[in-house]
C-alpha positions as CSV (number, residue, x, y, z in Angstrom):
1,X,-15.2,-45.6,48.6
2,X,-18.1,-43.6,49.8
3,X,-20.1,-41.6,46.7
4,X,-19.4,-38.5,48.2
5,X,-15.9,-39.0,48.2
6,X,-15.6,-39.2,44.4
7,X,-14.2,-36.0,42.3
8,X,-17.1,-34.6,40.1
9,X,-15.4,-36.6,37.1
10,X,-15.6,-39.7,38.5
11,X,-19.4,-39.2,39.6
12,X,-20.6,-38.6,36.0
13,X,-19.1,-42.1,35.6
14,X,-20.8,-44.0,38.4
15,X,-24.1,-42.1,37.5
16,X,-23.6,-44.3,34.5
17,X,-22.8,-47.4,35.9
18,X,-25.0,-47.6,38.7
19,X,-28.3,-46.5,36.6
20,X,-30.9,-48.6,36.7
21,X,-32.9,-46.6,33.9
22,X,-33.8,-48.4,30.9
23,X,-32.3,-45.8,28.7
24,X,-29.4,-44.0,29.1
25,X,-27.6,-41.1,26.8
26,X,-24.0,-40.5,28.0
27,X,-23.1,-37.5,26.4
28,X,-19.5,-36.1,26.2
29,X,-16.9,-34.7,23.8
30,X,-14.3,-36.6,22.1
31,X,-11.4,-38.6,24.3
32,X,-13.7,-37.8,27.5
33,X,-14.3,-41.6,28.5
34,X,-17.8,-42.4,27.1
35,X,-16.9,-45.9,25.9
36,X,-14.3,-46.8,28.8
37,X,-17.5,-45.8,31.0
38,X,-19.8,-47.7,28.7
39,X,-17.6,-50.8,29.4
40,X,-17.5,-50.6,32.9
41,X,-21.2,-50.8,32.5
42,X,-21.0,-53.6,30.8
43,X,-18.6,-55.1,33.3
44,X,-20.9,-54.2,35.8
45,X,-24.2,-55.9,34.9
46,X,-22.1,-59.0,33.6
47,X,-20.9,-58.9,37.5
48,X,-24.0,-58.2,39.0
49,X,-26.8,-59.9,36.7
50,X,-28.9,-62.8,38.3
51,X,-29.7,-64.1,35.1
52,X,-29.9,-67.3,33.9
53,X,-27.9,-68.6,31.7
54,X,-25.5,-65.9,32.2
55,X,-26.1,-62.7,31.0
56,X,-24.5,-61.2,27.7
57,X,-23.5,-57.1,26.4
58,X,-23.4,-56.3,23.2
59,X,-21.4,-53.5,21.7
60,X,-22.7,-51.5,18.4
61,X,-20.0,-49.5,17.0
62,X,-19.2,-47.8,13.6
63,X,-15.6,-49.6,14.0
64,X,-15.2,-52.6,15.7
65,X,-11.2,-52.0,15.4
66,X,-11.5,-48.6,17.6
67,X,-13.3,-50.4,20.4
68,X,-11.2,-53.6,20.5
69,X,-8.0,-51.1,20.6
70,X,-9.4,-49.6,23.8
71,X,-10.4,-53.0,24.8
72,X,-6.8,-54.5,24.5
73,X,-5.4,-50.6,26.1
74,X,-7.5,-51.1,29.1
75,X,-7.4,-55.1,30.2
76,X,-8.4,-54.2,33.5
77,X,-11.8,-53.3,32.4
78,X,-13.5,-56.2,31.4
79,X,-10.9,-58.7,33.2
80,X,-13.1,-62.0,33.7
81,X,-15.6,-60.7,31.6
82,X,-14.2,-60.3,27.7
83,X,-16.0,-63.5,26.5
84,X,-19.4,-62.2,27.6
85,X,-19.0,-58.6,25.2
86,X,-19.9,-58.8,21.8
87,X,-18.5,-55.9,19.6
88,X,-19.9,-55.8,16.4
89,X,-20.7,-52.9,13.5
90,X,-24.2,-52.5,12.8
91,X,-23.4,-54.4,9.6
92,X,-21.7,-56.8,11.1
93,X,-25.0,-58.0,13.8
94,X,-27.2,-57.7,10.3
95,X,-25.1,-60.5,9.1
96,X,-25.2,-62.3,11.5
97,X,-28.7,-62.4,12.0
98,X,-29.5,-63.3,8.2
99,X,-26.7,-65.8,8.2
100,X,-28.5,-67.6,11.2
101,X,-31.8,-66.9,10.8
102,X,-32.6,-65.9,7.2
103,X,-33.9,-69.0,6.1
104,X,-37.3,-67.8,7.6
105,X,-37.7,-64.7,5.7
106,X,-37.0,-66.6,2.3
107,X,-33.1,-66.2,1.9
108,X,-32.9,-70.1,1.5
109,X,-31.0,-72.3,3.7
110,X,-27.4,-71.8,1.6
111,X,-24.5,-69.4,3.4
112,X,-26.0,-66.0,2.6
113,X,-22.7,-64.2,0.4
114,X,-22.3,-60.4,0.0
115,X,-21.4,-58.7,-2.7
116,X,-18.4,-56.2,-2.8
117,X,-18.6,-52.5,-4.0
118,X,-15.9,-53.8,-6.7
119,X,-17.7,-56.7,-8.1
120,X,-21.1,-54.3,-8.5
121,X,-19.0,-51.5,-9.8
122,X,-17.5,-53.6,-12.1
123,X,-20.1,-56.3,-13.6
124,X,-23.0,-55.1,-12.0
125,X,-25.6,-56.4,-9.6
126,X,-25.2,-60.0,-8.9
127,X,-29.1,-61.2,-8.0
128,X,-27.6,-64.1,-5.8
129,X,-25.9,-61.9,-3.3
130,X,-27.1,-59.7,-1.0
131,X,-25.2,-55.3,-1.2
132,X,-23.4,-54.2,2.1
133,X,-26.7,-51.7,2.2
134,X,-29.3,-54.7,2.1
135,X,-27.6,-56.1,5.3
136,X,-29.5,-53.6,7.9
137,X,-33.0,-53.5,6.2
138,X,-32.6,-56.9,5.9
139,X,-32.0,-58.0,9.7
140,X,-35.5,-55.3,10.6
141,X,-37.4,-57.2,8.3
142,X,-36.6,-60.6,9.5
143,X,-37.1,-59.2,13.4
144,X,-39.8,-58.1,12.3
145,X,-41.8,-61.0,10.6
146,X,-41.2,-62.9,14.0
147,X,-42.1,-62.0,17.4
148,X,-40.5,-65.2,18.4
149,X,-37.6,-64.7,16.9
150,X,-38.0,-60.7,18.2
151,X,-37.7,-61.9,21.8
152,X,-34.9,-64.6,21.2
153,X,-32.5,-62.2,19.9
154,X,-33.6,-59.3,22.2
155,X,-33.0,-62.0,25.4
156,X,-29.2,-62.8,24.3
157,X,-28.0,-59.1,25.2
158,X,-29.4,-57.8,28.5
159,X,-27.2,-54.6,27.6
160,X,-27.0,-53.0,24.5
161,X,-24.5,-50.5,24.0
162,X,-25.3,-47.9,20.7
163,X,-22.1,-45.9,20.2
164,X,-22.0,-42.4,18.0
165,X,-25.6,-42.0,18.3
166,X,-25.7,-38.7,16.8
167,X,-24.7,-40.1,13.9
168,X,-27.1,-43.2,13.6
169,X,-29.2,-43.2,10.6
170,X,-32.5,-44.1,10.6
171,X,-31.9,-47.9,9.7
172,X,-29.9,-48.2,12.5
173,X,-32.0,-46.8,15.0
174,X,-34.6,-49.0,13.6
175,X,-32.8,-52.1,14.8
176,X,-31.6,-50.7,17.7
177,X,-35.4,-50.6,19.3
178,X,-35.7,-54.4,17.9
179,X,-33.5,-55.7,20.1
180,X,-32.0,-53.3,23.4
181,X,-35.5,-53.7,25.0
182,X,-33.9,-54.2,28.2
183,X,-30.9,-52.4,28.5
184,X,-29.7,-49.5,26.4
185,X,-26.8,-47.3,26.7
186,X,-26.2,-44.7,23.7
187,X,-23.1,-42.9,23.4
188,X,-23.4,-39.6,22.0
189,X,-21.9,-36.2,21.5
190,X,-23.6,-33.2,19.0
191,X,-20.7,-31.8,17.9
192,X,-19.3,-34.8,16.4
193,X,-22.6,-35.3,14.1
194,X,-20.6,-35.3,10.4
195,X,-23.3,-37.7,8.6
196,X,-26.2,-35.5,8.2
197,X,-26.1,-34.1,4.8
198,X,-25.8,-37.7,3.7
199,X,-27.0,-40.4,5.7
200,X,-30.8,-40.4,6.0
201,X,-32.3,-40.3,9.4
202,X,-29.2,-38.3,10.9
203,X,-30.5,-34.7,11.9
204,X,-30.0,-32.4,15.0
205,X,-33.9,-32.7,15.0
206,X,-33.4,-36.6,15.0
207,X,-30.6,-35.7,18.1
208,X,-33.2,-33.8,20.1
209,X,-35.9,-36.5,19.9
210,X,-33.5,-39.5,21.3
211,X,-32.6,-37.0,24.6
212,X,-36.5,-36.6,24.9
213,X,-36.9,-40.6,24.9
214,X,-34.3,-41.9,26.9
215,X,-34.7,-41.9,30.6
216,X,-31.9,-40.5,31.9
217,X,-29.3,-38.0,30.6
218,X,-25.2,-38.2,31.8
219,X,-23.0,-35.4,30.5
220,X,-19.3,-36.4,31.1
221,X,-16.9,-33.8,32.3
222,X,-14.9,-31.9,29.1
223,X,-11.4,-33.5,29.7
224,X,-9.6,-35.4,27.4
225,X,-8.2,-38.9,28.2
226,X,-6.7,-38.9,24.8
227,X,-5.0,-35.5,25.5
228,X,-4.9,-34.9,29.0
229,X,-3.3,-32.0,28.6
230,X,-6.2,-30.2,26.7
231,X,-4.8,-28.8,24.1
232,X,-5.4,-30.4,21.1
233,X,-8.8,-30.6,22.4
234,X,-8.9,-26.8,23.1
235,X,-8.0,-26.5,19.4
236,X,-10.7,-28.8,17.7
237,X,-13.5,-26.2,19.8
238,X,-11.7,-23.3,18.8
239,X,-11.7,-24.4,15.2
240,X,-15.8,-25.6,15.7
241,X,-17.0,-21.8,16.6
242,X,-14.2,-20.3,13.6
243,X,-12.1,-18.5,16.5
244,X,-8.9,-18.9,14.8
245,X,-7.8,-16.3,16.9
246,X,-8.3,-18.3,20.2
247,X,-5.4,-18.7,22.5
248,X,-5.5,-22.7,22.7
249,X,-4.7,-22.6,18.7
250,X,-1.8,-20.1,19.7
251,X,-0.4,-21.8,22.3
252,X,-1.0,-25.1,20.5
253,X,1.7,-23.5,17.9
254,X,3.9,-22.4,20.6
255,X,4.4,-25.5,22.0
256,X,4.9,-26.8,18.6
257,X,1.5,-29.8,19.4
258,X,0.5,-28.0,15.8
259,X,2.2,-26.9,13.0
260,X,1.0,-25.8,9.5
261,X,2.6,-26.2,6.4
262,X,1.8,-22.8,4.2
263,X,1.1,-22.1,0.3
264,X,2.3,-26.3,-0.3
265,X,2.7,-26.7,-4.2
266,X,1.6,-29.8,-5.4
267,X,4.8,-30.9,-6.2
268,X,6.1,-30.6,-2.8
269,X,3.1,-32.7,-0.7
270,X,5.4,-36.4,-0.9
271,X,8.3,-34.6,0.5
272,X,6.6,-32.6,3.4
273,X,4.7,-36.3,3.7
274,X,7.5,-38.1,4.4
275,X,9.2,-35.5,6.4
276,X,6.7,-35.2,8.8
277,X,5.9,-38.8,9.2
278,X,9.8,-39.9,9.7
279,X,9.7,-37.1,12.4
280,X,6.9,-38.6,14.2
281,X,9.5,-41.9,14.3
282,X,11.9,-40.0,15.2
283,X,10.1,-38.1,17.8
284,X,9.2,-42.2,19.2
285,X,5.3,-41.2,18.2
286,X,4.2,-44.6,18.0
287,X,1.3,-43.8,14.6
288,X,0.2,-41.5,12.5
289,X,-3.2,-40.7,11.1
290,X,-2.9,-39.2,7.6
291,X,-6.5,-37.8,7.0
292,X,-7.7,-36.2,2.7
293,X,-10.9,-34.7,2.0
294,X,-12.4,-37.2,-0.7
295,X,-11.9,-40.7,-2.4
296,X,-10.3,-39.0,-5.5
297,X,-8.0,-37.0,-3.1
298,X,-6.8,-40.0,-0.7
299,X,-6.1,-42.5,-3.6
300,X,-3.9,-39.3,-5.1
301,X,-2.0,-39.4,-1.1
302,X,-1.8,-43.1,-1.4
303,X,0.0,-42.5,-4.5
304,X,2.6,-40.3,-2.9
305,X,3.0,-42.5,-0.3
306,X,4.2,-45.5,-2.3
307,X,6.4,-43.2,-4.2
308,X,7.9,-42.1,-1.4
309,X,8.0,-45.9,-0.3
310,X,6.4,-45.3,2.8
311,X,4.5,-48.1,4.4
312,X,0.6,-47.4,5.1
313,X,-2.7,-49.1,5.0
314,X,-5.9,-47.3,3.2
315,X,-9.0,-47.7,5.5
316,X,-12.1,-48.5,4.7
317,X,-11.7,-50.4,1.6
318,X,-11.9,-53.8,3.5
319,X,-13.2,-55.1,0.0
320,X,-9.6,-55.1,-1.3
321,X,-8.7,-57.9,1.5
322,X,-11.6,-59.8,0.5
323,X,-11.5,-59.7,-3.3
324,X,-7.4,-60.6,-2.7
325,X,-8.3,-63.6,-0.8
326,X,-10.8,-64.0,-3.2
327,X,-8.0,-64.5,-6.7
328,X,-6.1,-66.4,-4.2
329,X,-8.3,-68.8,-4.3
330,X,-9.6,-68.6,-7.5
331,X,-5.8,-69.1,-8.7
332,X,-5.9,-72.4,-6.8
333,X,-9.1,-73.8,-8.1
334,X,-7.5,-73.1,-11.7
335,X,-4.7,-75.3,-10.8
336,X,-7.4,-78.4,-9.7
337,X,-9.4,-77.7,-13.2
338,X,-12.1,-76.2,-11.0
339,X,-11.8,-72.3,-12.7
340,X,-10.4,-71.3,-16.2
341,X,-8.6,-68.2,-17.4
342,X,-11.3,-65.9,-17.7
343,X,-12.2,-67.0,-13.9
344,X,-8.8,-65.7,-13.1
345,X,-8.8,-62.5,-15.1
346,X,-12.4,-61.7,-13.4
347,X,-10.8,-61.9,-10.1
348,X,-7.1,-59.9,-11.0
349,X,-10.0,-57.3,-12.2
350,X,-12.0,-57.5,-9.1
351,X,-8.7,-56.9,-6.8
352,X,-7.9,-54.0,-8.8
353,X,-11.2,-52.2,-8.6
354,X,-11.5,-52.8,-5.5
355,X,-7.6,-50.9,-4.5
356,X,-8.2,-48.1,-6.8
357,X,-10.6,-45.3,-5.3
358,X,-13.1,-44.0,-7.1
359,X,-16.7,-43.7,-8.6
360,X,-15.6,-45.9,-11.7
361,X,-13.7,-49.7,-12.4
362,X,-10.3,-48.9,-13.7
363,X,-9.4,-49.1,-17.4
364,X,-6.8,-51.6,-16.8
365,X,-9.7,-54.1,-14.4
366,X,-12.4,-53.5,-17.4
367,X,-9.9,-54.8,-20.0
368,X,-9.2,-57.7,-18.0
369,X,-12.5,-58.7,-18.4
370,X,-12.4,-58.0,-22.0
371,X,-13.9,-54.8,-22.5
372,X,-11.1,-52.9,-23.8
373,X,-7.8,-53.9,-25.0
374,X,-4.8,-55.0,-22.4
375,X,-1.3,-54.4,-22.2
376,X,0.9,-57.0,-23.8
377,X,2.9,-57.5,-20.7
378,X,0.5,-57.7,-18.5
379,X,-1.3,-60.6,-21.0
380,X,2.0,-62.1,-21.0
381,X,2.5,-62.5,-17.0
382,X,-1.1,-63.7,-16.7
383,X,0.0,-66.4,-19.0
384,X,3.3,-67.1,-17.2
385,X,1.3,-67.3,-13.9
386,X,-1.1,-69.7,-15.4
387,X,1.4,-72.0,-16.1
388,X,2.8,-71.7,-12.8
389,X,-0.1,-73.2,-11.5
390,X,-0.4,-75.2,-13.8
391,X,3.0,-76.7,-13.2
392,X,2.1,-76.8,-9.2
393,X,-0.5,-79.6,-9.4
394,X,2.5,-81.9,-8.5
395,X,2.7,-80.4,-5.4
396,X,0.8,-79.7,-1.8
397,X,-1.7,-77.3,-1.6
398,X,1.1,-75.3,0.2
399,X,3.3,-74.8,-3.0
400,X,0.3,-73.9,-5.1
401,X,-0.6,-71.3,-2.2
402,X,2.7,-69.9,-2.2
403,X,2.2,-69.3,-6.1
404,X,-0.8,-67.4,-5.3
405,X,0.2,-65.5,-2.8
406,X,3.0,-64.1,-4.7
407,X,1.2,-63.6,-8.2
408,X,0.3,-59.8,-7.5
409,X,3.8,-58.6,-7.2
410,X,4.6,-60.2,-11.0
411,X,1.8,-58.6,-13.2
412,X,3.0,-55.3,-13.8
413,X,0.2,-53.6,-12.8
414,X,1.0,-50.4,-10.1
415,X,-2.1,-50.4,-7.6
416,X,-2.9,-52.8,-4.8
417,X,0.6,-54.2,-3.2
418,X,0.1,-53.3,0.4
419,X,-3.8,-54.3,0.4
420,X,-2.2,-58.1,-1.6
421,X,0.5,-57.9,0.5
422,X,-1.7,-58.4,4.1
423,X,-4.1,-60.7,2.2
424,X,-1.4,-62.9,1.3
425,X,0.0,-63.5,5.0
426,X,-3.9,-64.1,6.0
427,X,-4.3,-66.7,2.9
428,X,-1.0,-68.4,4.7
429,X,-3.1,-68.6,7.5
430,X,-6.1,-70.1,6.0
431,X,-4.3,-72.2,4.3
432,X,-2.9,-74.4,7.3
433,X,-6.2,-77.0,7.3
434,X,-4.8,-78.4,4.0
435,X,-1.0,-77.1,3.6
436,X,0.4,-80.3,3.2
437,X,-1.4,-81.8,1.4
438,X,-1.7,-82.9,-2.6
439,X,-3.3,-80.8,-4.9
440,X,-6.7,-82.2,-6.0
441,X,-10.4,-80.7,-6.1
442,X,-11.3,-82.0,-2.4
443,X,-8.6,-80.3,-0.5
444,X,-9.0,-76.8,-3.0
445,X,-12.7,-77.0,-2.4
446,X,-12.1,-77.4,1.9
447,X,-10.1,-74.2,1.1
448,X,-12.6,-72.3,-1.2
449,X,-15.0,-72.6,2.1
450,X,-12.8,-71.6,4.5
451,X,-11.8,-68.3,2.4
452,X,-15.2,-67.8,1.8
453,X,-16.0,-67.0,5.2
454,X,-13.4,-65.0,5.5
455,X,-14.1,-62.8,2.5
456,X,-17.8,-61.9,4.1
457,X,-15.9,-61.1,6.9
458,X,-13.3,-58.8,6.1
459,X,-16.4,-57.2,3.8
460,X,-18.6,-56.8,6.6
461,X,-16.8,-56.4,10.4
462,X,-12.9,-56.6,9.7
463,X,-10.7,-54.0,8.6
464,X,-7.6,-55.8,8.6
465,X,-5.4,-52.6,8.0
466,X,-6.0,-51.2,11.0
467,X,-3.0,-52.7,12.4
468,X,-0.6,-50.4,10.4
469,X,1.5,-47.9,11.7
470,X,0.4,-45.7,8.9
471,X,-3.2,-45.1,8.4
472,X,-4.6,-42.9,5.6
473,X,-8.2,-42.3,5.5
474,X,-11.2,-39.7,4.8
475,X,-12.5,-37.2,7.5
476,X,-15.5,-38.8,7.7
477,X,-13.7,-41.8,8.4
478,X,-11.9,-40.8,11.4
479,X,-14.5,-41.4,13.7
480,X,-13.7,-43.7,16.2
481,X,-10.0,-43.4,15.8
482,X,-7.1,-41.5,16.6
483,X,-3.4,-41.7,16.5
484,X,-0.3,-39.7,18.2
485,X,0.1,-37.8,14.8
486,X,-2.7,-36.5,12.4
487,X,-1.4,-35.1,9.1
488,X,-4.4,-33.3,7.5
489,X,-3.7,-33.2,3.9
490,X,-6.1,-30.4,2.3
491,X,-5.7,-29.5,-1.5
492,X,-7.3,-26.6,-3.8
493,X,-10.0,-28.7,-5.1
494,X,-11.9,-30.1,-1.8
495,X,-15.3,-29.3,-2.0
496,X,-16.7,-29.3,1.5
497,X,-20.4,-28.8,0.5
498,X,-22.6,-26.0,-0.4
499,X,-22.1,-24.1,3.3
500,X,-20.8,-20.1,3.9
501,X,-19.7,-18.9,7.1
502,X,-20.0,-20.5,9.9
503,X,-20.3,-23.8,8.1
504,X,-21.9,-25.5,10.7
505,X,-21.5,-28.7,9.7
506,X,-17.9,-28.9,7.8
507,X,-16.3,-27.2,11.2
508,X,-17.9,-30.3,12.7
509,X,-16.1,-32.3,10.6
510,X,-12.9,-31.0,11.4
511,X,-13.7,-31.1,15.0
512,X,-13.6,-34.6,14.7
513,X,-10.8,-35.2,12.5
514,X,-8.5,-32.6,14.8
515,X,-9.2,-34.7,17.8
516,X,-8.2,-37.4,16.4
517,X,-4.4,-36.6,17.2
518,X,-3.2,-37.9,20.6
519,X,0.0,-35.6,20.6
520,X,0.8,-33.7,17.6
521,X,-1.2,-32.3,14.6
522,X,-0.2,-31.3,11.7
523,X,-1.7,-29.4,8.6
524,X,-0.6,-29.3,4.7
525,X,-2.2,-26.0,3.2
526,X,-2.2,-25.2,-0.3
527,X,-2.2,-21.9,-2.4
528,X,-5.7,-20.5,-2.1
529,X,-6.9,-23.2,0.4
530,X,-11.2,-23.6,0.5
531,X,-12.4,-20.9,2.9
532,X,-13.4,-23.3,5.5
533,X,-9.6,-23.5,6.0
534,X,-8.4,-20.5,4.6
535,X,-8.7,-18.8,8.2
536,X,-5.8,-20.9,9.3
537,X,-3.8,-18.3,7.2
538,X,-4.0,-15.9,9.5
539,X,-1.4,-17.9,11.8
540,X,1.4,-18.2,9.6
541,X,2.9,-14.7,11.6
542,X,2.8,-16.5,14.8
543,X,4.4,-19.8,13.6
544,X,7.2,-17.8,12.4
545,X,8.0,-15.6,15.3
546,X,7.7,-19.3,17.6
547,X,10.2,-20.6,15.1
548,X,12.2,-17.7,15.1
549,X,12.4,-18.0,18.9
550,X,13.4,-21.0,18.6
């Protein structure tokens, strides 16, 4: 196909593709194909590269889950290719580097372990393991001491691919210039910067100086892959520039791809919950997003959500997959003599702090570590499981898993089911190397290592709940994703920052999170909602007249 013959939307594509700058911004709105083109670049220079050995593309990505989903949705893309792309978080290449190479910048030559949120949160900093936030400084400093080790690294990925650029703080960008000194593509799109008042580095002056320094500049056509009709879309701008009264957000209602739930009491939020994601089933809507302002407020939905026995998956506490696997294991090792009670306490603690959201451990996790006073049930069914695996010595290392797989669900303790629940069928499956056979401290040790791995990472690239039907999440954790129903669950409380009129930023924010929805969006209003949404008010006339007609 001749060049000339290509629509204008396929030519912002190729201008991608077939670039030979060094450094490229593709800049576009959400849904508009900037990481499907980004792949085809990647296909391309994997096809086209002369280099020797063969040449490699690396992925950067704030979720490695929301590229491998458009990965698996588009296998035409990198057919022939897929084992020559690396997708990794930012986080996840910093591990990486340290784990291979940190024994030259004085991290010693033993497996480099991270420390969870929970664990610091709840017994403080432990000196032997490195935070999630010493990951990224860590991996510049060691590319740094080296300029052999600089040009190793940098020669492995002839491509480097930087997705949400806008939103890259100033560690990131840091490494970023260590190591695509070949090759760099950068994703990027203004209004989807949410991480400014909060991540340093992140700034619309920060913005402006990565379009002067790359080389070239691709602006992708406004249309929506993940809504071609461009509605939803149409919505999220109208929303950005506080034109409630637009017509997209009118016809949007019309055509029922939104509706808004008015003046919600608090005690009604489970039922309209459950209503609206059995309708989505219903309606053959394959998932549904369901998005809260804060920490406090999405633990609150999660809440409702249980009650209302609905199945869902919290993201972005990957540390409560890790610290599960974590007791597992622990539980095990007290059945070979290799941990004692308060071992297993410490871990039951752990798992708890790290389910519950929130700036604080919970009660219930301190006094299992003895700093407050436990309910006598809850003593009593740690007892009863201690004798359980106590009792399973006498059996493989597949009955003793089984124990500790199950141990969660007898404790009487509320929080953390779903989160044990997923854990448990991955412990099944790290458990296979030494299922059948006897319990003894060689074969729980083999297992201790191979969890281990796993726990670092599901703490530092792997969100294993991303594959639930039902994902509830923060806005600012919506980047990256998107689902054929978004529920946006606002409450009286939300504080969405120090901003008036036009607030800038916040309508950012819920640019994003709005086009997140594939097919249908929905919104849960309270009494007196927080002015950046109060305007949505103003609607409730022409919802009613479209039901009415209806």
């Amino acid at each position: 196909m001749r060049l000339e013959d290509l629509d204008e939307r396929q030519r912002g594509v190729v201008d991608v593709v077939a670039s030979s700058d060094d450094r490229v911004l593709v800049l576009g709105g959400a849904g508009t194909g900037k990481t499907t083109t980004a792949l085809w670049t990647a296909r391309t220079y994997l096809e086209t590269s002369s280099e020797t050995p063969l040449p490699r593309a690396l992925f950067l990505t704030f979720s490695r889950a929301a590229v491998s989903q458009i990965v698996s949705r588009s296998p035409g893309v990198l057919s022939g290719s897929n084992s020559r792309i690396e997708i990794l978080t930012f986080h996840g290449l910093s591990y990486w580097l340290l784990r291979a190479f940190g024994r030259y910048a004085g991290y010693g030559s033993a497996p480099i372990a991270v420390q969870s949120g929970a664990r610091t949160k709840l017994l403080g900093r432990d000196g032997t393991r490195l935070l999630y936030d010493d990951l990224i400084p860590g991996a510049t400093s060691l590319l740094k001491r080296s300029d052999r080790l600089r040009r190793l690294i940098s020669s492995r990925w002839g491509l480097v691919v930087c997705d949400e650029a806008q939103d890259t703080s100033a560690d990131q960008w840091e490494l970023i210039r260590l190591i695509g000194t070949r090759k760099l593509v950068l994703l990027g799109d203004f209004n989807q910067m949410i991480y400014s008042s909060f991540v340093p580095g992140v700034s619309t002056q920060q913005f402006r100086r990565v379009r002067e320094w790359v080389d070239r500049e691709v602006e992708l056509l406004p249309r929506s892959h993940r809504d071609p009709s461009g509605v939803i879309p149409a919505v999220a701008e109208a929303v950005r520039v506080r034109n409630f009264e637009h017509e997209a957000i009118v016809e949007a209602i019309r055509t029922e791809r939104l509706y808004i739930h008015f003046d919600v009491d608090e005690d009604d939020y489970q039922d309209i919950l459950a209503s609206e994601i059995n309708k989505s089933r219903a309606l053959g809507l394959r998932d549904v997003g369901v998005f809260a302002h804060s920490n406090v407020s999405v633990s609150e939905v999660a809440e409702l959500l249980n009650n209302a026995g609905i199945d869902h998956a919290l993201i972005g506490i990957p540390e409560a997959h890790s610290e599960a696997l974590g007791c597992m294991a622990v539980q095990c090792a007290y059945a070979a003599g290799l941990a004692g009670d308060s071992d297993i306490r410490e871990a039951l603690a752990l798992f708890l702090t790290a389910s519950v959201r929130g700036r604080d451990a919970p009660p219930v996790a301190l006094a299992l570590i003895g700093a407050g006073a436990l309910r006598s049930e809850v003593d009593a069914a740690i007892d009863k499981l201690e004798q359980a695996l106590t009792s399973a010595t006498y059996g493989t290392m597949g009955d003793l898993g089984q124990i500790a797989m199950r141990s969660w669900f007898g404790l009487s303790l509320a929080a953390g089911f779903r989160p044990w629940q997923r854990a448990a069928q991955h412990f099944g499956r790290l458990l296979s190397p030494v299922r059948d056979e006897p319990v003894n401290e060689d074969a729980v040790r083999r297992l201790q290592s191979i969890v281990s791995r796993s726990q670092n990472e599901a703490l530092i690239d792997l969100d294993h709940s991303e594959r639930s039907r039902v994902k509830l999440m923060t806005y600012h954790q919506t980047k990256s994703r998107e689902a054929d129903t978004a529920i946006h669950v606002y409450r009286r409380e939300d504080f969405f920052g120090r901003e008036g009129e036009p607030f800038e930023e916040a309508s950012r924010l819920l640019n994003v999170a709005i086009t997140r929805a594939r097919k249908r969006l929905v919104l849960i209003l309270p009494r007196d909602p927080h002015p950046l949404v109060e305007p949505f008010n103003a609607l409730r006339r022409v919802q009613a007249s479209t039901l009415r007609s209806v």
